[in-house]
RODO-2510 file (C-alpha; in nm, 4 decimals, decimal comma):
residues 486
     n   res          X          Y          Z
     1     x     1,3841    -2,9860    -2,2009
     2     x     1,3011    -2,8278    -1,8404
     3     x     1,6007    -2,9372    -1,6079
     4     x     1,3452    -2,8815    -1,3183
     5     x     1,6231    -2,9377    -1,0230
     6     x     1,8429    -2,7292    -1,1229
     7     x     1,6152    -2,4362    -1,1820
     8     x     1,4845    -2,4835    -0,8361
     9     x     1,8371    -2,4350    -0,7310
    10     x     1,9169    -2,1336    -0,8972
    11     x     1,5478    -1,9781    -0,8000
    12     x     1,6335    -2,0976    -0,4281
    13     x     1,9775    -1,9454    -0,4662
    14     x     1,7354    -1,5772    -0,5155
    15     x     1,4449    -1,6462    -0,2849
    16     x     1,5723    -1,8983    -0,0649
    17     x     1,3852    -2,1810     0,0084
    18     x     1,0127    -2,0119     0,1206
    19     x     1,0185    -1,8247    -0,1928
    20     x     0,9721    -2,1067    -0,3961
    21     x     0,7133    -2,3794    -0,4355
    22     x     0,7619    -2,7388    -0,6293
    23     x     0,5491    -2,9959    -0,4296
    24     x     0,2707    -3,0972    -0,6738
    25     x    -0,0155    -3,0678    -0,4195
    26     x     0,0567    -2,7099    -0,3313
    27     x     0,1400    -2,6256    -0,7142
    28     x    -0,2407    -2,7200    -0,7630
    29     x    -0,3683    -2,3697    -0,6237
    30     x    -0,1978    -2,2212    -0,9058
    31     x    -0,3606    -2,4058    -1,1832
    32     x    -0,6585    -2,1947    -1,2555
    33     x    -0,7306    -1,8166    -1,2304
    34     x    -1,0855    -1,7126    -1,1538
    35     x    -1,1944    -1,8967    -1,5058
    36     x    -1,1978    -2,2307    -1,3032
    37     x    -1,2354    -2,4307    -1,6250
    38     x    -0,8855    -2,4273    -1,7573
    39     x    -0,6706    -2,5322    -1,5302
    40     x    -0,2924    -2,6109    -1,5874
    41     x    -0,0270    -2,7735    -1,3087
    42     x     0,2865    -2,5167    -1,3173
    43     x     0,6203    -2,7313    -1,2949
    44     x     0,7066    -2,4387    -1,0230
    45     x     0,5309    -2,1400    -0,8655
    46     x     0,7997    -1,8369    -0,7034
    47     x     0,7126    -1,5617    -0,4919
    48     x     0,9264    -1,2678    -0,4959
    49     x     0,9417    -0,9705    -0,2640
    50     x     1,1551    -0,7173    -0,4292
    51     x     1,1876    -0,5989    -0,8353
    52     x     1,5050    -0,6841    -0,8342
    53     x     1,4070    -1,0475    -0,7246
    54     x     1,1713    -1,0913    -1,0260
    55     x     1,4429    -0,9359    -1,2552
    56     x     1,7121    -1,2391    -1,1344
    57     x     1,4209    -1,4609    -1,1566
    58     x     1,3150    -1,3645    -1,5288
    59     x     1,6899    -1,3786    -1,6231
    60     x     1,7268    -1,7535    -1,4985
    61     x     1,4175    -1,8356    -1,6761
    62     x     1,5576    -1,6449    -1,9985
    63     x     1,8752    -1,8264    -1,9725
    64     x     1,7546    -2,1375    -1,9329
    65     x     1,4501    -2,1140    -2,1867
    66     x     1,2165    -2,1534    -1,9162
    67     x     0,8382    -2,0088    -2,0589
    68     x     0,7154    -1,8200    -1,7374
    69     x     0,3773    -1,6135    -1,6478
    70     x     0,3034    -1,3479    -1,4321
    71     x     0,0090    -1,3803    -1,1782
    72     x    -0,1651    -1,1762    -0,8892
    73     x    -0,4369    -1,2463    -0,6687
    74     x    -0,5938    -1,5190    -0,9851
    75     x    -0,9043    -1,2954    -1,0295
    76     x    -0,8922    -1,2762    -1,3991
    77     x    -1,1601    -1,4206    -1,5918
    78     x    -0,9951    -1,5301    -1,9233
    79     x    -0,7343    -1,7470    -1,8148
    80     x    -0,4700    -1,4835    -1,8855
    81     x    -0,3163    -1,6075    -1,5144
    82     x    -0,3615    -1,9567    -1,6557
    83     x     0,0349    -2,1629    -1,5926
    84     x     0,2234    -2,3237    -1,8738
    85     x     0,3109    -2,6901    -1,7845
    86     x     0,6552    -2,6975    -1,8757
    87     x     0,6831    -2,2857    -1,6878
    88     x     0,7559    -2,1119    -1,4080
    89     x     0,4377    -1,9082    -1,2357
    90     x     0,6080    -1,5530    -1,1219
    91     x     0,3208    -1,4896    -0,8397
    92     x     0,3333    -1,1156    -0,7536
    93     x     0,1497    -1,1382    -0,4208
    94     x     0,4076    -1,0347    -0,1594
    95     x     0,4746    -0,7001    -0,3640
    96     x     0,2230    -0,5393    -0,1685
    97     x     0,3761    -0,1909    -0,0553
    98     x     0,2239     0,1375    -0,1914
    99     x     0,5509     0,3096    -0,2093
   100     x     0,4890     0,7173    -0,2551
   101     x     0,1920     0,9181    -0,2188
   102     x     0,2589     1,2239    -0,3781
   103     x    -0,0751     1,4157    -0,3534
   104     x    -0,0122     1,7751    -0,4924
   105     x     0,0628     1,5589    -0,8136
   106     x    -0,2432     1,3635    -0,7581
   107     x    -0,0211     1,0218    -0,7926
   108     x     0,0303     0,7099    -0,6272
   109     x     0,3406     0,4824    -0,6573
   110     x     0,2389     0,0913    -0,5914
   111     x     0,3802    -0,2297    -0,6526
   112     x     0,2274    -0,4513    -0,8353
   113     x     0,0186    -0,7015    -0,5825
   114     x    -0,1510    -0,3700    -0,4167
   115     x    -0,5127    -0,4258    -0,3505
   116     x    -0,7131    -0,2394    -0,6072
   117     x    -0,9541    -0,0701    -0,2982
   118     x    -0,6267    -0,0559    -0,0912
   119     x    -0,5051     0,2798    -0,3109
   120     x    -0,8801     0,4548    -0,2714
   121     x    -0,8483     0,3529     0,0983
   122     x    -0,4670     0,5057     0,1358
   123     x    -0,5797     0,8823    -0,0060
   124     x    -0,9420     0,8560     0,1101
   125     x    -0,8579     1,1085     0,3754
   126     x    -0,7349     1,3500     0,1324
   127     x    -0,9992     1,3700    -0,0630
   128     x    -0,8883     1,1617    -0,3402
   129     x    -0,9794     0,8088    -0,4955
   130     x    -0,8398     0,5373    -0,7534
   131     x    -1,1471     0,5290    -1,0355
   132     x    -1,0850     0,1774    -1,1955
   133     x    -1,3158    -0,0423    -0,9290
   134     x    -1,3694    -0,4093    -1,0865
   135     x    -1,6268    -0,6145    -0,9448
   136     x    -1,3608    -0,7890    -0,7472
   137     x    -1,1995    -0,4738    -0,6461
   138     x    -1,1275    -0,6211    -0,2799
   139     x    -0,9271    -0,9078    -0,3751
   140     x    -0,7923    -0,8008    -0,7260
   141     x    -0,4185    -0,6224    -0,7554
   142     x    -0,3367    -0,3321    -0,9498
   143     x    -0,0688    -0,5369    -1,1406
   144     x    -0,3518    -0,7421    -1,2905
   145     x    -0,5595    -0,4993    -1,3254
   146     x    -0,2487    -0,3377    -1,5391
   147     x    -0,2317    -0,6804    -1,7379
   148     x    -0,5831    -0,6875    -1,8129
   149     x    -0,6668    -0,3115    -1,8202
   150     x    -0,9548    -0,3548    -1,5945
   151     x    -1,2715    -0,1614    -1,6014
   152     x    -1,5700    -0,1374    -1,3485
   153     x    -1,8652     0,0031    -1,2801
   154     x    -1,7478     0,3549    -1,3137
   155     x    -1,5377     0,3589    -1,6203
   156     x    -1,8023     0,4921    -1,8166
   157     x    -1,7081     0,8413    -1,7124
   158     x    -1,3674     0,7762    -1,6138
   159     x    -1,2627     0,5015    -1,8363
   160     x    -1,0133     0,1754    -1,7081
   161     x    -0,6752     0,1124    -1,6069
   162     x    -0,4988     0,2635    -1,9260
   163     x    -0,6608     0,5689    -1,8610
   164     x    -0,5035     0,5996    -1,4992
   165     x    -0,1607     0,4534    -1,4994
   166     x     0,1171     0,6620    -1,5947
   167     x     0,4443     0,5093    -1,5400
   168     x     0,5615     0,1629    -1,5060
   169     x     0,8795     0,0377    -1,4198
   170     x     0,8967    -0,3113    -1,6306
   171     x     1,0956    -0,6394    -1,6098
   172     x     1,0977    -0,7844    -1,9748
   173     x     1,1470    -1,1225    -2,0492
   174     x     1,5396    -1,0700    -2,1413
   175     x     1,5625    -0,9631    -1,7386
   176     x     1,5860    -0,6452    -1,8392
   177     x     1,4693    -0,3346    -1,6287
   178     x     1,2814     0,0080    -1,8230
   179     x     1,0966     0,2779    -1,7338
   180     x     0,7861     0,4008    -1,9096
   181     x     0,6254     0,7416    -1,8777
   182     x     0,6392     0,8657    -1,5188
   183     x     0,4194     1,1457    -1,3489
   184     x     0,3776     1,3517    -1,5825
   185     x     0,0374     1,3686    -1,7632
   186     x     0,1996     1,2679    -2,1297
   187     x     0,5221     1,1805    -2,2402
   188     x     0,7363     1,1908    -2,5288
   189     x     0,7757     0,9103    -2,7996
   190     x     0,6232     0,6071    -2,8297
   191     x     0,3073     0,5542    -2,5994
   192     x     0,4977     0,2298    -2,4689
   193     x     0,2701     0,2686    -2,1058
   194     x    -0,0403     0,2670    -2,3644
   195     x     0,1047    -0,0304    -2,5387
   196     x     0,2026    -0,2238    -2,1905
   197     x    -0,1660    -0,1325    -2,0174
   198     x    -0,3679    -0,4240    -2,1658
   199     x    -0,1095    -0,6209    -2,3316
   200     x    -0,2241    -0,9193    -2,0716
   201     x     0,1576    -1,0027    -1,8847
   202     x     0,3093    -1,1165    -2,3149
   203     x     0,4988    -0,8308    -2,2576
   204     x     0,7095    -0,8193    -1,9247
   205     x     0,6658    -0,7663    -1,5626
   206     x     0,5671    -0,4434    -1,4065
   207     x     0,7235    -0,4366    -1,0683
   208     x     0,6234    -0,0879    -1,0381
   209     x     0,3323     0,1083    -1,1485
   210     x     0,2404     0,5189    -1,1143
   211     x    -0,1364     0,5896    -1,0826
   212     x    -0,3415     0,9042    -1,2009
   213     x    -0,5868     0,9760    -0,8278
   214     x    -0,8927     1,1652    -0,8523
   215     x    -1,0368     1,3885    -0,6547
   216     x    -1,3900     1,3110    -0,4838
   217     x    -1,6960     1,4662    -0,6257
   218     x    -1,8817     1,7249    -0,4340
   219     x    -2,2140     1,5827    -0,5253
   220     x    -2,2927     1,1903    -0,5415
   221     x    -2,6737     1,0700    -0,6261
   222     x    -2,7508     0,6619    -0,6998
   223     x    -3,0813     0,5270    -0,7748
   224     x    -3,2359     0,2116    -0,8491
   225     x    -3,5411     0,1682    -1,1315
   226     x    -3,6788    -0,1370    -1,1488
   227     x    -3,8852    -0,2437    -1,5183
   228     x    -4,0678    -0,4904    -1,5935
   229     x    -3,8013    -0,6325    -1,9032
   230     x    -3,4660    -0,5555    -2,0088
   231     x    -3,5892    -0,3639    -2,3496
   232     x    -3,7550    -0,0907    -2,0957
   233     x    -3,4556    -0,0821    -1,9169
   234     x    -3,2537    -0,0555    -2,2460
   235     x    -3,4582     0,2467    -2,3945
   236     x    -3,3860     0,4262    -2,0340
   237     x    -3,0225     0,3623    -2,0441
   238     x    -3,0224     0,4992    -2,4529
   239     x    -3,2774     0,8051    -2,2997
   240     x    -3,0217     0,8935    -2,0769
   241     x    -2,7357     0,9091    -2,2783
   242     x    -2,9028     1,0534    -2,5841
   243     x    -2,9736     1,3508    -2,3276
   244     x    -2,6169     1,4421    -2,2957
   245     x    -2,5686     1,3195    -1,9439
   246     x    -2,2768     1,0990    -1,8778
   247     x    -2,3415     0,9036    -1,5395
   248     x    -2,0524     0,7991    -1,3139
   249     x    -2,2213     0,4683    -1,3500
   250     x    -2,5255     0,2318    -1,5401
   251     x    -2,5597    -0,0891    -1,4196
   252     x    -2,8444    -0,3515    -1,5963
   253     x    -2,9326    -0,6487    -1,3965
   254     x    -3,2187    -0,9108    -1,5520
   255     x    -3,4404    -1,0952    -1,3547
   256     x    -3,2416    -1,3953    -1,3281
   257     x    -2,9558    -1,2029    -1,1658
   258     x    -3,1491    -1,0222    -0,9229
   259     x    -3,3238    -1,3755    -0,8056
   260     x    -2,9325    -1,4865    -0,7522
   261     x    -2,8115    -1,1616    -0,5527
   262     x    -3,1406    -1,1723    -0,3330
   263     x    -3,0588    -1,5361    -0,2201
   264     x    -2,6940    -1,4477    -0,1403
   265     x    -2,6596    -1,1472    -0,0481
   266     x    -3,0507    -0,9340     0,0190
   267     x    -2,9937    -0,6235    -0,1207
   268     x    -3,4281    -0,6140    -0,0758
   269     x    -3,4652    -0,5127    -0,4903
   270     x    -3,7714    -0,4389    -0,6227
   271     x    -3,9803    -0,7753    -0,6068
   272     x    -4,1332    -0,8954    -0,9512
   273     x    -3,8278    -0,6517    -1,1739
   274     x    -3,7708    -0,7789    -1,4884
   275     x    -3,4606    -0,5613    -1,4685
   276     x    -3,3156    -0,3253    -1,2882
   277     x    -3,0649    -0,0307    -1,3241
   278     x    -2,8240     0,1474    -1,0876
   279     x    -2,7722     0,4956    -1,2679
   280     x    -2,4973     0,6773    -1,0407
   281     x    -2,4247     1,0607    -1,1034
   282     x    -2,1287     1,2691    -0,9727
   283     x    -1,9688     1,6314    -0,9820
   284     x    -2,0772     1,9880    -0,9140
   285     x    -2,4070     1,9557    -0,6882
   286     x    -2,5798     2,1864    -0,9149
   287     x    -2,5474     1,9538    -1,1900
   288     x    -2,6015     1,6359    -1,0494
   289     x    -2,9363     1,7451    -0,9193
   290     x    -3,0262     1,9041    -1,2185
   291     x    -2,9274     1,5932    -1,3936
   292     x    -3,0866     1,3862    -1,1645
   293     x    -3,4024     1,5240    -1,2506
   294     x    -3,3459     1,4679    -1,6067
   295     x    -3,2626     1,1054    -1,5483
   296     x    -3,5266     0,9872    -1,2754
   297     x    -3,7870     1,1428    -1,5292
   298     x    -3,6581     0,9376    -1,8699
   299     x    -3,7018     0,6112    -1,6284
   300     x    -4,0293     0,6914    -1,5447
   301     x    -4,1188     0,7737    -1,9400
   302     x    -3,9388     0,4734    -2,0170
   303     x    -4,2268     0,2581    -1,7831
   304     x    -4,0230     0,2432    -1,4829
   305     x    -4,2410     0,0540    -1,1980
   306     x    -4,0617     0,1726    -0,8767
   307     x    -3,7313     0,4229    -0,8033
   308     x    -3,5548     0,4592    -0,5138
   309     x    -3,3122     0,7392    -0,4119
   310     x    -3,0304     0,6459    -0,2019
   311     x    -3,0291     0,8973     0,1052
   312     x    -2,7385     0,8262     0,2445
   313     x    -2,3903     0,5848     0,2065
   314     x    -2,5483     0,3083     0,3649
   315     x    -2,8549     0,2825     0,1629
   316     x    -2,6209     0,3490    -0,1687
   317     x    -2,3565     0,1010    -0,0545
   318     x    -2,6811    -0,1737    -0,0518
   319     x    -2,7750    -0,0852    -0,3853
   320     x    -2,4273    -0,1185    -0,5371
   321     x    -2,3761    -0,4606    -0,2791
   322     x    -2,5932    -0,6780    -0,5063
   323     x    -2,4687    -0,5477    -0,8182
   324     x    -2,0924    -0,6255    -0,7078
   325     x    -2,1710    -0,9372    -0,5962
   326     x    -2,3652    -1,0605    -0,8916
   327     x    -2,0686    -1,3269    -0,9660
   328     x    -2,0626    -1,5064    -0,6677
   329     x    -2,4121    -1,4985    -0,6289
   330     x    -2,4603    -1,7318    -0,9491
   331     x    -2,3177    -1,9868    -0,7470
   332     x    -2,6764    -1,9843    -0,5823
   333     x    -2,8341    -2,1019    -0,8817
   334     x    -2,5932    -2,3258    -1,0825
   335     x    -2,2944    -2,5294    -0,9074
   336     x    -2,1191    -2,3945    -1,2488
   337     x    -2,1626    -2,1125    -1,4514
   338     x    -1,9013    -1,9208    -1,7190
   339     x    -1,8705    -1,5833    -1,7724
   340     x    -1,8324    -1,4156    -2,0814
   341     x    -1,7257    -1,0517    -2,1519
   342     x    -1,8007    -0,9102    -2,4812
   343     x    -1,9257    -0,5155    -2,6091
   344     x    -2,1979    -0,3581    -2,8155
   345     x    -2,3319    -0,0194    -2,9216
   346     x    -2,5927     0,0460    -2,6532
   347     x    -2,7998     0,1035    -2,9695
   348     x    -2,7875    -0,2585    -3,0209
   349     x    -2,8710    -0,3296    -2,6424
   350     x    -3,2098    -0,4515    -2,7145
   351     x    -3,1787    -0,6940    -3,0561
   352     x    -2,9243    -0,8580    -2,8907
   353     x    -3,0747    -0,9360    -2,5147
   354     x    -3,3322    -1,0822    -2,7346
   355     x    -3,1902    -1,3007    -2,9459
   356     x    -2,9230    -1,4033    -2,6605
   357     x    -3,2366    -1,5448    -2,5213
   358     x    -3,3467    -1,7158    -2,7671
   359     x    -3,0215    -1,8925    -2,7855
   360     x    -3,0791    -1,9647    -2,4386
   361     x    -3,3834    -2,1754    -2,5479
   362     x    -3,2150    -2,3193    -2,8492
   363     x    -2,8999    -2,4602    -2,6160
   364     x    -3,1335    -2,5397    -2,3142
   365     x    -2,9320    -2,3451    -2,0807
   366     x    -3,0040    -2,0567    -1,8862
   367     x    -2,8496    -1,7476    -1,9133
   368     x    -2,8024    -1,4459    -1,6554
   369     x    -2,7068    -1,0833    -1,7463
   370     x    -2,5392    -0,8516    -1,5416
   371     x    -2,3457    -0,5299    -1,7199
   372     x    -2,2103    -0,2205    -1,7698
   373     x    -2,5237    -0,1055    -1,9708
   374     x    -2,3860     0,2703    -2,0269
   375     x    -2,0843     0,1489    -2,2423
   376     x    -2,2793    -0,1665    -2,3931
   377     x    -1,9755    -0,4096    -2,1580
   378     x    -2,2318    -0,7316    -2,1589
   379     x    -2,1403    -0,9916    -1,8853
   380     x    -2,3839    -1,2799    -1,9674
   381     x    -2,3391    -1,5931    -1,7373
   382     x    -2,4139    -1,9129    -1,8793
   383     x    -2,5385    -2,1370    -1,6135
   384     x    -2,4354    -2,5106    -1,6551
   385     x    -2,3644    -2,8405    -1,4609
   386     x    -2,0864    -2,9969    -1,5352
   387     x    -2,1887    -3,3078    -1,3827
   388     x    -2,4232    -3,3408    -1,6261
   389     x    -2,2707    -3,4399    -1,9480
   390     x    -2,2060    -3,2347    -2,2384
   391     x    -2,3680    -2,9513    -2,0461
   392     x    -1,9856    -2,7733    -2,0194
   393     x    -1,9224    -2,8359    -2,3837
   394     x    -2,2646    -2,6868    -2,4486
   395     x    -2,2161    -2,3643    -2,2419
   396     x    -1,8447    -2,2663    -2,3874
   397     x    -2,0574    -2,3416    -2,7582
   398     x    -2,3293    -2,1053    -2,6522
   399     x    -2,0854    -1,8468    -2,5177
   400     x    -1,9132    -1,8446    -2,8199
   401     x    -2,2359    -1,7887    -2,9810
   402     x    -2,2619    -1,5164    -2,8227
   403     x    -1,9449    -1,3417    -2,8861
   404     x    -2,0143    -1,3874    -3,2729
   405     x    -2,3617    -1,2115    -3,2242
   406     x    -2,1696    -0,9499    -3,0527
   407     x    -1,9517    -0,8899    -3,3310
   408     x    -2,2373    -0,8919    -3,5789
   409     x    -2,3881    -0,6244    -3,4447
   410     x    -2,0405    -0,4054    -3,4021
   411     x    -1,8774    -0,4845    -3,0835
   412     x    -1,5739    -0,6918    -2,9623
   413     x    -1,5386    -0,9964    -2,8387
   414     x    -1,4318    -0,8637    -2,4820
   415     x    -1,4205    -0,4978    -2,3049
   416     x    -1,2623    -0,6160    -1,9663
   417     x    -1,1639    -0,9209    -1,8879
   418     x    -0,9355    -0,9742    -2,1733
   419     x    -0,8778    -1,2580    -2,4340
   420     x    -0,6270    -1,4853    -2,2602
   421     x    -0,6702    -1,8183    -2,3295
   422     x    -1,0712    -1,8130    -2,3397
   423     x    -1,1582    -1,5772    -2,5978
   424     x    -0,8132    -1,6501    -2,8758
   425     x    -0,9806    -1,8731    -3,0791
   426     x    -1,2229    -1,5973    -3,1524
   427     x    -0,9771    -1,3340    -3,2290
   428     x    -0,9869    -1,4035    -3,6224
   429     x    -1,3404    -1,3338    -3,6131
   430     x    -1,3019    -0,9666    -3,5386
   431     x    -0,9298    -0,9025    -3,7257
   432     x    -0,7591    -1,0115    -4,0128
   433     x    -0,4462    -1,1679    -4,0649
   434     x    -0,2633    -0,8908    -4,1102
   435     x    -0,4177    -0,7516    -3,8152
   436     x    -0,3044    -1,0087    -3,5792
   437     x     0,0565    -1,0069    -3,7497
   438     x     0,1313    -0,6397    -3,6814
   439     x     0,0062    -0,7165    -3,3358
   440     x     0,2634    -1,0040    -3,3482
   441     x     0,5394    -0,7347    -3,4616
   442     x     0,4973    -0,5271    -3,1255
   443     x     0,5340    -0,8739    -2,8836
   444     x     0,7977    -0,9391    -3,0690
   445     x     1,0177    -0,6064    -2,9986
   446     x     0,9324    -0,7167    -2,6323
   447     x     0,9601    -1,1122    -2,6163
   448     x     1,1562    -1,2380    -2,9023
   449     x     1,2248    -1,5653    -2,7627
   450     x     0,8048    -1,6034    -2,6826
   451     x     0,8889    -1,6573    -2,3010
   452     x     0,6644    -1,4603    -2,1653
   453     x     0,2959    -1,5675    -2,1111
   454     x     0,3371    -1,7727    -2,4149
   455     x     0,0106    -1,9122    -2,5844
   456     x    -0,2235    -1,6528    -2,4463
   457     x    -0,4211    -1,3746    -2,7173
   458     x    -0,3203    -1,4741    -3,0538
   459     x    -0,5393    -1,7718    -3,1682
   460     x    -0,1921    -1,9579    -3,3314
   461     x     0,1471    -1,9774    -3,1809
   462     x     0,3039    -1,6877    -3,3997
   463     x     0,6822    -1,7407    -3,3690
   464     x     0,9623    -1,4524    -3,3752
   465     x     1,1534    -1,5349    -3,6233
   466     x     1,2710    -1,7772    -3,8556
   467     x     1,4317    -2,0848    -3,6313
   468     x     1,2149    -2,2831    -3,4431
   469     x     1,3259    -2,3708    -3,0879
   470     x     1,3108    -2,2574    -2,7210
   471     x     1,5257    -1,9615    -2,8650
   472     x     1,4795    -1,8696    -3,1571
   473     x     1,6823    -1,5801    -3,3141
   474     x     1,6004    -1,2654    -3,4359
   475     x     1,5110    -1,1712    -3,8364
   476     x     1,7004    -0,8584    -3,8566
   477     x     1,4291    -0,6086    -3,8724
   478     x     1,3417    -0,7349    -3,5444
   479     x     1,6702    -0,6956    -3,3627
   480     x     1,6251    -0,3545    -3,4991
   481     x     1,3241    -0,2363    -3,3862
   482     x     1,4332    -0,3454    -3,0442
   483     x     1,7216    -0,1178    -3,0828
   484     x     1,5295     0,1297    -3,1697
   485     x     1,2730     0,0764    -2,8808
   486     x     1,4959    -0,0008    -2,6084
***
């Protein structure tokens, strides 16, 4: 049982007083992260400043059997973020110093509540640029970003987080500090930086994280092609790729997206588009405008109504304006909506919009769709009211649905946002037992005592172990593998 005083002592005794939070009405702006529909009441929410601050506060919490999770700016979509009742929340958001820019090496050193833009802003004069760019990339941190590895727009040529963090510096749930990988571009052993990138915060703290820059293209080109229905828009996006050409970026709106983005925030798309697609190339200028050719031509053969070009930055930071701000936007035409995150061969694309809209009709409830179209990421919104009853129930049913469809047609149940607590239940649906038990095996060698983030991912508490309780001891194979790891 949580003695909640005394752990408020021993946290003030670390952060002093303003570094710790316990008053039930200010504990409520912790209960949810950006999936506002689970929502859990921490017993107490601590804000440290300094690595070693989170590694005193993750040894009190491992001495005292506290469960604890790590949060940043609450942007995740899958309630990864999401508190444990009877837990401490470990909220990264004063960690905000970008500690080393080293850029002969092409690396950045950050802590772990650094605004995602904030690094791209920091080199910008340089030359360079931090690839991963979320939706939410203003407000988001790189240490969730780490948790969840993160995607964007552009990740279909320069793929997410994983692919651009190198090191980490990492509190684990014993209080324990390590060091994974570094600057270099590979290191030797285990790919424990691999492992940690994605593993959604079961896994330890980073408190210090070394990002891969890139250098900025000589060439950029964006244009818009409106169709008159998402299958047009699908056989461009499949034209395109078939051709060899990998765009920076391809971005699929339908028509009930574009109606949201126009009332918000008046990007002026094409009036009467069924859909619409972004299609962003960048490198050599010889090649993008080659390319370009290539691709504004397989639009038009694929029945595109209207293109534009964007001539300069302002006219190509419009364009990608509405498409960033699709989210918020739904809140112009539903006072709820929840968004799902799910993948399919672009082959697919088609076949599934179609029957996602028939489900649609079948559950009465309208559904947006806004994605990554060149790497098949689907984000459909289901729009709801949740005034209305049943109507909440109905849309978490229907998004379920249409994970399942996903999977049917070869994809996974999420490409971005992660599984958390939203998409667990769904995890046997897409790997077997023994899957999800050698997945078990690696948390394990990290969190034997299932401290950290417990309950999120696996669709069953999986224990460590063979005694039940707040600390459960090792089976002997475990207590070696951690030897051997650590």
């Amino acid at each position: 049982m949580l003695d909640r005083e005394r752990v408020i002592r021993r946290m003030e005794a670390v952060l002093g007083p303003e570094g710790v939070i316990s008053e039930r009405e200010k504990l409520r702006t912790y209960e949810c992260d950006g999936l506002a529909s689970y929502r859990v009441i921490p017993s107490l929410v601590v804000l440290p400043e300094t690595a070693e601050q989170v590694q005193r506060v993750v040894r009190i919490c491992n001495e005292e059997g506290v469960p604890f999770v790590a949060r940043g700016s609450g942007t995740g979509l899958s309630g990864g973020a999401l508190p444990v009742e009877e837990g401490v929340l470990i909220v990264m958001s004063r960690m905000r110093r970008i500690l080393e820019v080293d850029i002969p090496n092409q690396r950045v050193v950050v802590e772990p509540g650094v605004i995602n833009l904030w690094v791209t802003e920091e080199v910008a004069d340089a030359g360079y640029y931090y690839a991963p760019d979320p939706s939410s990339q203003l407000v988001c941190s790189i240490g969730g970003n780490v948790a969840e590895n993160s995607g964007g727009a552009h990740c279909l040529k320069y793929g997410f987080t994983t692919n651009h963090v190198t090191g980490l510096e990492v509190v684990l749930p014993d209080g324990q500090m390590v060091h994974l990988g570094g600057k270099a571009p590979d290191t030797p052993g285990y790919d424990l930086v691999g492992a940690f990138v994605g593993s959604e915060g079961t896994l330890g703290i980073a408190t210090k994280i070394t990002l891969r820059i890139v250098r900025k293209p000589e060439a950029v080109r964006t244009l818009l092609a409106a169709f008159n229905s998402p299958d047009e828009a699908g056989g461009a996006v499949s034209g395109i790729i078939a051709a060899g050409i990998v765009p920076a970026a391809v971005e699929m709106m339908d028509s009930l997206s574009i109606e949201a983005v126009e009332r918000g925030v008046r990007p002026g798309y094409p009036k009467g588009a069924g859909a619409i697609l972004i299609v962003e190339l960048d490198g050599p200028e010889a090649e993008v405008e080659h390319q370009f050719e290539q691709v504004e031509r397989i639009c038009r053969e694929n029945d595109s109504f209207e293109i534009r070009i964007a001539q300069n930055d302002e006219e190509r930071a419009l364009m990608w304006k509405g498409r960033k701000a699709a989210f918020a936007a739904m809140g112009h035409m539903s006072p709820d909506y929840y968004v799902q995150d799910s993948v399919i061969p672009r082959t697919a694309l088609p076949e599934v919009l179609r029957r996602m809209a028939e489900l649609s009709a079948e559950y009465g409830l309208r559904v947006a769709n806004v994605f990554h179209a060149g790497d098949g990421n689907l984000h459909p919104l289901v729009l709801y009211d949740e005034e209305k009853e049943g109507e909440a129930e109905r849309a978490e049913e229907l998004a379920g649905e249409i994970l399942t469809l996903c999977l049917e047609h070869g994809g996974s149940i999420t490409g971005e946002h992660g599984v958390g607590e939203d998409k667990k239940k769904h995890m046997p649906k897409m790997f077997t037992e023994d899957d999800l038990n050698v997945m078990q095996l690696l948390r394990c060698a990290f969190d034997p005592h299932y401290l950290c983030n417990p309950g999120k991912v696996f669709p069953t508490p999986r224990l460590c172990g063979e005694v039940p309780g707040p600390r459960r001891e090792l089976h002997p194979v475990q207590k070696a593998g951690l030897a051997e790891i650590f």
